[in-house]
C-alpha positions in Angstrom: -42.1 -124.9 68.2 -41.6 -128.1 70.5 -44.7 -129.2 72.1 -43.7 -131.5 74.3 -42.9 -130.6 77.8 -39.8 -131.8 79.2 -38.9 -133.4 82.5 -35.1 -134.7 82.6 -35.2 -135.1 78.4 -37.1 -137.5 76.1 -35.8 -140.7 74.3 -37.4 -142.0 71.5 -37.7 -145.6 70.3 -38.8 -147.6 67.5 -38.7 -150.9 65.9 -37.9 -151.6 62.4 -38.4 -154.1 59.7 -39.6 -157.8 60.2 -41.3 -158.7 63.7 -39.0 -160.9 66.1 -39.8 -162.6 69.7 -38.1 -160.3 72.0 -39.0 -156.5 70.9 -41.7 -156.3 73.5 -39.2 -156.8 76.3 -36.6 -154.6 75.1 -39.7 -151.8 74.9 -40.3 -152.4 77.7 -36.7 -152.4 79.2 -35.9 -148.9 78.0 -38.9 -147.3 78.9 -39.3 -148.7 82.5 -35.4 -147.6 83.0 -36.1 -144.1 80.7 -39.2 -143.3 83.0 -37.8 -144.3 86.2 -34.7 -141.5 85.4 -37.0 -138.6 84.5 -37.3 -139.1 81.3 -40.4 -138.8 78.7 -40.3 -142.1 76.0 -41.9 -141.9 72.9 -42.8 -144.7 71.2 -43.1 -144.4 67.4 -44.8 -146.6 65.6 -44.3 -148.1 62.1 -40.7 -148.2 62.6 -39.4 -145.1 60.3 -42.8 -144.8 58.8 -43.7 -142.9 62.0 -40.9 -140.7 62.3 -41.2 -139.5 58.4 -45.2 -139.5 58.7 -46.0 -136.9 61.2 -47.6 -133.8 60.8 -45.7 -130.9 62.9 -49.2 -129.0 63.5 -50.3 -128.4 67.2 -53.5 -130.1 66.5 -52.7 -132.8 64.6 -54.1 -136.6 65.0 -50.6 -138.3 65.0 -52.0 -141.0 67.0 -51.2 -143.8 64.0 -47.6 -142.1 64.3 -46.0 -142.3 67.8 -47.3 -142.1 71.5 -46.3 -141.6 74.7 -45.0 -144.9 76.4 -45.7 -145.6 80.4 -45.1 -148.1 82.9 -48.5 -149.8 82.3 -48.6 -150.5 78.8 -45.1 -152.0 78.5 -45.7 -154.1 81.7 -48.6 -155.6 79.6 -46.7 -156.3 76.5 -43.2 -157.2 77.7 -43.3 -160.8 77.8 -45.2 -161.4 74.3 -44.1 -161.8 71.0 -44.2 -159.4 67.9 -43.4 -155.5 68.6 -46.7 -153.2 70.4 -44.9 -150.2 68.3 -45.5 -152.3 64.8 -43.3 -152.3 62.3 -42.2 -151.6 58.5 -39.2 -151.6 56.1 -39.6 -147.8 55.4 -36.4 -146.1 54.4 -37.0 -142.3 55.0 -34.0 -141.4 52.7 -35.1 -143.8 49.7 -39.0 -143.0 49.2 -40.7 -143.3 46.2 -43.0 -141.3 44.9 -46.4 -143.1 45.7 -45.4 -143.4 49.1 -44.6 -139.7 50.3 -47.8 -138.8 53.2 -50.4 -136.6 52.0 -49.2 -133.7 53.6 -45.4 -133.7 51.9 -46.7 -134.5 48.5 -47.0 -131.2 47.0 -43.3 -131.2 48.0 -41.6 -134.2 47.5 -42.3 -135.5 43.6 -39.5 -137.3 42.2 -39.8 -140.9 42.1 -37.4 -141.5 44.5 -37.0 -138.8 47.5 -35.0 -138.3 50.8 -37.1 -137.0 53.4 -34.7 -137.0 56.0 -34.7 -133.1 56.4 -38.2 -133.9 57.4 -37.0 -136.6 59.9 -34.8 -134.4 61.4 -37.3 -131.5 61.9 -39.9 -133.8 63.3 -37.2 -135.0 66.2 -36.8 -131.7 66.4 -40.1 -130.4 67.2 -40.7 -133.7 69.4 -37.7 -132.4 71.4 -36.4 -136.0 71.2 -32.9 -135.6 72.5 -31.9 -139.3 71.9 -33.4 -142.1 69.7 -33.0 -145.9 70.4 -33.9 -147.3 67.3 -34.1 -151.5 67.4 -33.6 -153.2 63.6 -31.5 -155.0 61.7 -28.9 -153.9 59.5 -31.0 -152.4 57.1 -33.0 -150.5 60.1 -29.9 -149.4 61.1 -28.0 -148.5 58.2 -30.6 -145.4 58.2 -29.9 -145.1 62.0 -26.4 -144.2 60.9 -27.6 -141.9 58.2 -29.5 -139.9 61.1 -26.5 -140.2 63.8 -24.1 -138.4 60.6 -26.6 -135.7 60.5 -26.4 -134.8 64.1 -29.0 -137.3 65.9 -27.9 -138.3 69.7 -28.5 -142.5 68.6 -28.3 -145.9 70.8 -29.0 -148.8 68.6 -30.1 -152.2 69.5 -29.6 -155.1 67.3 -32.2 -157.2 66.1 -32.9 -160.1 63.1 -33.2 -163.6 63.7 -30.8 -164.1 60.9 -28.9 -162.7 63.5 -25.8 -160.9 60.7 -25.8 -157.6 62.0 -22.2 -157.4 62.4 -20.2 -156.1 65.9 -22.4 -158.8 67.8 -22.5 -162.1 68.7 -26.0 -161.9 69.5 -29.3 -160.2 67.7 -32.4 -160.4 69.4 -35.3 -163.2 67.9 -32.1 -165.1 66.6 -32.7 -167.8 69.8 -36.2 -167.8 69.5 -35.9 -168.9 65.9 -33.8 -171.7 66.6 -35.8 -173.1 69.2 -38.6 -172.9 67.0 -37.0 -174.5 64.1 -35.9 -177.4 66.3 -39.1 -178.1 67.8 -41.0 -177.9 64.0 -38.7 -180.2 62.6 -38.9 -182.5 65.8 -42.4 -182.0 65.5 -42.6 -183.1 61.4 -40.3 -185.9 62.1 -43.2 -188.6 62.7 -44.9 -187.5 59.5 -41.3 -187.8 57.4 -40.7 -191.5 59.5 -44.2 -192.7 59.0 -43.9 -192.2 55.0 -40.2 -193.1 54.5 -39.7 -189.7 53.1 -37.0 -186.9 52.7 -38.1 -184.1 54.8 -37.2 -180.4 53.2 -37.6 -177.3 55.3 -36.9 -173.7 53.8 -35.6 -171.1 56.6 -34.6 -167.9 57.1 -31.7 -166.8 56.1 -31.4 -164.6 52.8 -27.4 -163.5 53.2 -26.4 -165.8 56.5 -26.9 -169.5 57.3 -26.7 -168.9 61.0 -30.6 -169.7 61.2 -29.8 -173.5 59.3 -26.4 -173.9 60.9 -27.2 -174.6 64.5 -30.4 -176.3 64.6 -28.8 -178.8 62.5 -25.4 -179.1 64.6 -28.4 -179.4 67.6 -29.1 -182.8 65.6 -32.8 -181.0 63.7 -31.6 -182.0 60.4 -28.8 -184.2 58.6 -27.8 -181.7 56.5 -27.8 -177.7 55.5 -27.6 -175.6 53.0 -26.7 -171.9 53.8 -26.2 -168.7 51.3 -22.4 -169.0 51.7 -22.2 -172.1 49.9 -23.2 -172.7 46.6 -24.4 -176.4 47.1 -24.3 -179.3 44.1 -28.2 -180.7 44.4 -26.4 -184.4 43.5 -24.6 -184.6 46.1 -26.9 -183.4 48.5 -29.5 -186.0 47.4 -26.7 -188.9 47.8 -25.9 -187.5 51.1 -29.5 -187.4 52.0 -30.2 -191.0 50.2 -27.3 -192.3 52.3 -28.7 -191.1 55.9 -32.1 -192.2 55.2 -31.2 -195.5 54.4 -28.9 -195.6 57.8 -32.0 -193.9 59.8 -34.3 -197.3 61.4 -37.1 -194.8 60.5 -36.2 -194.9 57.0 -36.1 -190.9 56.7 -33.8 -187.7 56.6 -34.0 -183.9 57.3 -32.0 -180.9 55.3 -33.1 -177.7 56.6 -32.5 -175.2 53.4 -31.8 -171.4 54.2 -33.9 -169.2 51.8 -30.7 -167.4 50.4 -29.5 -170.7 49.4 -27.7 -171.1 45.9 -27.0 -174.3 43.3 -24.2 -174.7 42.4 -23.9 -172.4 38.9 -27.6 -171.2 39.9 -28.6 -167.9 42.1 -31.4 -166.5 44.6 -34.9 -167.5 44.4 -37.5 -164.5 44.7 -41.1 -164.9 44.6 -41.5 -162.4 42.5 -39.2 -158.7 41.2 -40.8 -156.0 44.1 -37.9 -154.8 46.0 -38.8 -153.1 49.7 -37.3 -149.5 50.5 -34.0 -151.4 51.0 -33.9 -152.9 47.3 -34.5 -156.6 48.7 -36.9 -158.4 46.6 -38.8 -161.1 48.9 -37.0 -164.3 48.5 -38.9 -167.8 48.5 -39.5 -171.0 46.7 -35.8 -172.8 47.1 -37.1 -175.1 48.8 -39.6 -175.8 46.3 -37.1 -176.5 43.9 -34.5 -178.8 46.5 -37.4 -180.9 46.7 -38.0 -181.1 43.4 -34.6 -181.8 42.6 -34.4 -184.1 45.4 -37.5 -186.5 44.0 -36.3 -186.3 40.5 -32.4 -187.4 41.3 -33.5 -189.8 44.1 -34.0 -192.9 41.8 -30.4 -192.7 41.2 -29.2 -193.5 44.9 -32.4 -195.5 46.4 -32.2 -198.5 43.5 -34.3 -197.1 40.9 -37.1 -195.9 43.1 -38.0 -192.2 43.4 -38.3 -191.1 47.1 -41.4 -189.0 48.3 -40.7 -185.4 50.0 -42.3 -183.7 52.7 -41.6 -179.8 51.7 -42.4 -177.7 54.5 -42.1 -173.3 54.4 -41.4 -172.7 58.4 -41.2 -168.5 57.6 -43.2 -166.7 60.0 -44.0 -169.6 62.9 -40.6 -169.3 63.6 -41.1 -165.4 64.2 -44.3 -165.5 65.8 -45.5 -166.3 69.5 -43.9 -165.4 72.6 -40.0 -165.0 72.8 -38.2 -168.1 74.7 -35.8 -167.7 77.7 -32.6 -166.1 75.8 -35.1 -163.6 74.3 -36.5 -162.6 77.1 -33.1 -161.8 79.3 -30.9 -160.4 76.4 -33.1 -157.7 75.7 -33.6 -156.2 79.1 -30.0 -156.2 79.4 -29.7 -154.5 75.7 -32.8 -151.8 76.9 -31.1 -151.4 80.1 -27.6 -150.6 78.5 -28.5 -148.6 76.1 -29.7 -147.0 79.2 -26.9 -146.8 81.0 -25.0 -144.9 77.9 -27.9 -142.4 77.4 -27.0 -141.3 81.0 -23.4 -140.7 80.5 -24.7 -138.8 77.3 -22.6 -141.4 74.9 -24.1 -141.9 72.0 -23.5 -142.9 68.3 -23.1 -146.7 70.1 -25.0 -150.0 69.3 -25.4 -152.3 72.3 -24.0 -155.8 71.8 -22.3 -159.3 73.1 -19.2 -159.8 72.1 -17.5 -163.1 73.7 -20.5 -163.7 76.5 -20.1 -160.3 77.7 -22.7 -157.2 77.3 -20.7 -154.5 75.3 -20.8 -151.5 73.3 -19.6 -150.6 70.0 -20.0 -147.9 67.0 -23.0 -147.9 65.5 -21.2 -147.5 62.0 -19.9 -151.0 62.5 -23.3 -151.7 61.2 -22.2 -150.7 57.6 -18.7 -151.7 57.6 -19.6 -155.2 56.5 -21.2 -158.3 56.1 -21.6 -160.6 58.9 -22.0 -164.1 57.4 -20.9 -168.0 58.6 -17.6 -168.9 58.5 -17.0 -171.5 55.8 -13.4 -173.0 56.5 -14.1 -173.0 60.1 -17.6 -173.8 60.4 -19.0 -175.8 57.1 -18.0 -178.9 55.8 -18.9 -178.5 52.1 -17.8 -182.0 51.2 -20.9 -183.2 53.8 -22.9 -180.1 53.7 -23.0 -179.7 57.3 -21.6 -177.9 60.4 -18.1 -179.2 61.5 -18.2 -181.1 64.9 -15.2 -180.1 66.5 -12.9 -177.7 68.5 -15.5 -176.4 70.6 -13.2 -175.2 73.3 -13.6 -171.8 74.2 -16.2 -171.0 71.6 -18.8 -168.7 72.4 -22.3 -169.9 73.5 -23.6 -169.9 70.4 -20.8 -171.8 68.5 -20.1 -170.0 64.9 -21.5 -166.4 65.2 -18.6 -164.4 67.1 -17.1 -161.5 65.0 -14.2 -163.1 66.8 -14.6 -166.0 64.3 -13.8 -163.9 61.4 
């Protein structure tokens, strides 16, 4: 039995998996739009968690599960960072065991369970006629999961790695550039004043998008992405070369955390994998500098050369989202919008070449959305190539065009 009275419908929304500068606005975009058209938006919070968590009992506290959304609490939150509906890396159809809510345990006892039947009933019994779910690839791989099942879903892209693929542009990925270049700008005088190499670990566990453009913005000397699997001599002779050219007497390699030696693979901080199977990745850049210190003697005449080892992780996601982040996803809220009320759905809202688009949401598992090394990476330099920039998108190296 649906409790929920309708008006013209109800659209749900949700954001999933790691925080990014720019969910606010989007929030906010849908549901000023949703509400302004007659419809009822609720909000549900946890990402999936919400959905799967709800108890479908008239009197019920779902309160930690979703709400209703109005004009005055998105007006609040829309132009600050992190996401007012929280977050998590819940995968409904992939649940293990010590994880199923109290309520479903009797039901669900395997060590790994699919509770999307129960996802499906509790849209039902919301009377949720469309969901806008707003994740990365991995949020969204489920999204498809739901939209083969029957669900009416509009997706909006988001990761600051920005690799979900069918777009040029996921929201956060702007922020976290601008961030990166300002930190590194900012740890610049510490590297000068001590004549040292400076090492900063990024984002990035699949993609080097998040390395490649603050350094062809001129934050670092050189990169190392995931693509590549990078020989730690050479970049230490590269790095020796461009200190000792630098009046400062220092030099910058921003490292993605995906980032491979050469014969070598990812570094995890330890084996827990999330719902997705990702175990959390961390401490390469440990090791570069490392590395970097104990090969150094060799190109800087027998003297070792100190490091300055800096983890940026989650300052470059926190704090408010900068100017791109704060007009790309009204535009994404508001055309996600504009297909809900021409009842198309099964769509994920994109840019594609500088223009606002839409495309099939299973683009989002079709493939892997990852730097172009022959056009974009010099590996012999370990850096972004500087050339042929005529009509290249905005953002240089991340249209599907490119690939």
């Amino acid at each position: 039995m649906v409790h929920v009275r309708k008006k013209k419908g109800v659209i749900g929304i949700l954001t999933g998996g790691g925080d990014v500068p720019g969910l606010n606005p989007a929030i906010r975009a849908v549901t000023i739009r949703a509400l302004r058209e007659g419809y009822k938006v609720i909000g549900f919070r946890r990402g999936w968690a919400g959905i799967t968590e709800m108890i479908r009992e008239k009197d019920a506290d779902n309160s930690n599960n979703y709400e209703f959304l109005t004009e005055e609490v998105v007006n609040k939150i829309g132009r600050s960072g992190g996401t007012y509906l929280h977050s998590s890396r819940t995968r409904p159809s992939s649940m293990k065991k010590e994880n199923i809510p109290d309520h479903l345990k009797d039901k669900y006892n395997k060590e790994v369970n699919d509770l999307t039947s129960e996802v499906l009933k509790n849209l039902d019994y919301l009377g949720v006629d469309y969901l806008i779910p707003i994740g990365g690839d991995d949020t969204l791989s489920y999204a498809v999961r739901l939209y083969q099942e029957g669900v009416k879903i509009v997706a909006i892209p988001k990761t600051m790695d920005n690799d979900v693929p069918g777009t040029d542009y996921c929201i956060g990925f702007s922020t976290c550039v601008t961030r990166t270049i300002n930190m590194t700008n900012s740890l610049r005088t510490s590297a000068g004043s001590h004549e040292r190499f400076l090492v900063l670990e990024v984002f990035g566990r699949y993609a080097g998008f998040t390395a490649m453009l603050p350094t062809m913005a001129g934050a670092a000397n050189r990169c190392v992405i995931p693509e590549y699997k990078f020989d730690i001599e050479l970049l230490t002779r590269l790095l020796a070369e461009d200190r000792y050219h630098n009046p400062s007497r220092y030099s910058v390699v921003l490292v993605s955390e995906g980032a491979m030696f050469k014969g070598g693979e990812m570094v995890f901080e330890d084996t827990e994998k999330d719902a997705y199977g990702h175990a959390k990745l961390g401490g390469i850049g440990d090791l570069v500098s490392r590395e970097l210190k104990r090969l150094s003697p060799k190109f800087n005449n027998g003297k070792p050369i100190s490091i300055i080892n800096q983890k940026l992780g989650y300052l470059v996601r926190a704090g408010d989202p900068d100017a791109i982040d704060s007009i790309v996803p009204m535009a994404y809220g508001n055309l996600a919008l504009d297909l809900i009320l021409d009842n198309i759905h099964g769509r994920l809202v994109v840019l594609q070449n500088g223009r606002y688009d839409n495309v099939p949401v299973e683009v989002v598992v079709s493939r892997k959305k990852v730097v172009n090394i022959k056009k974009f990476y010099n590996t012999e330099r370990l850096r972004p190539y500087y050339k042929s920039f005529e009509m290249k998108p905005l953002l240089i190296m991340t249209s599907e065009s490119d690939f």
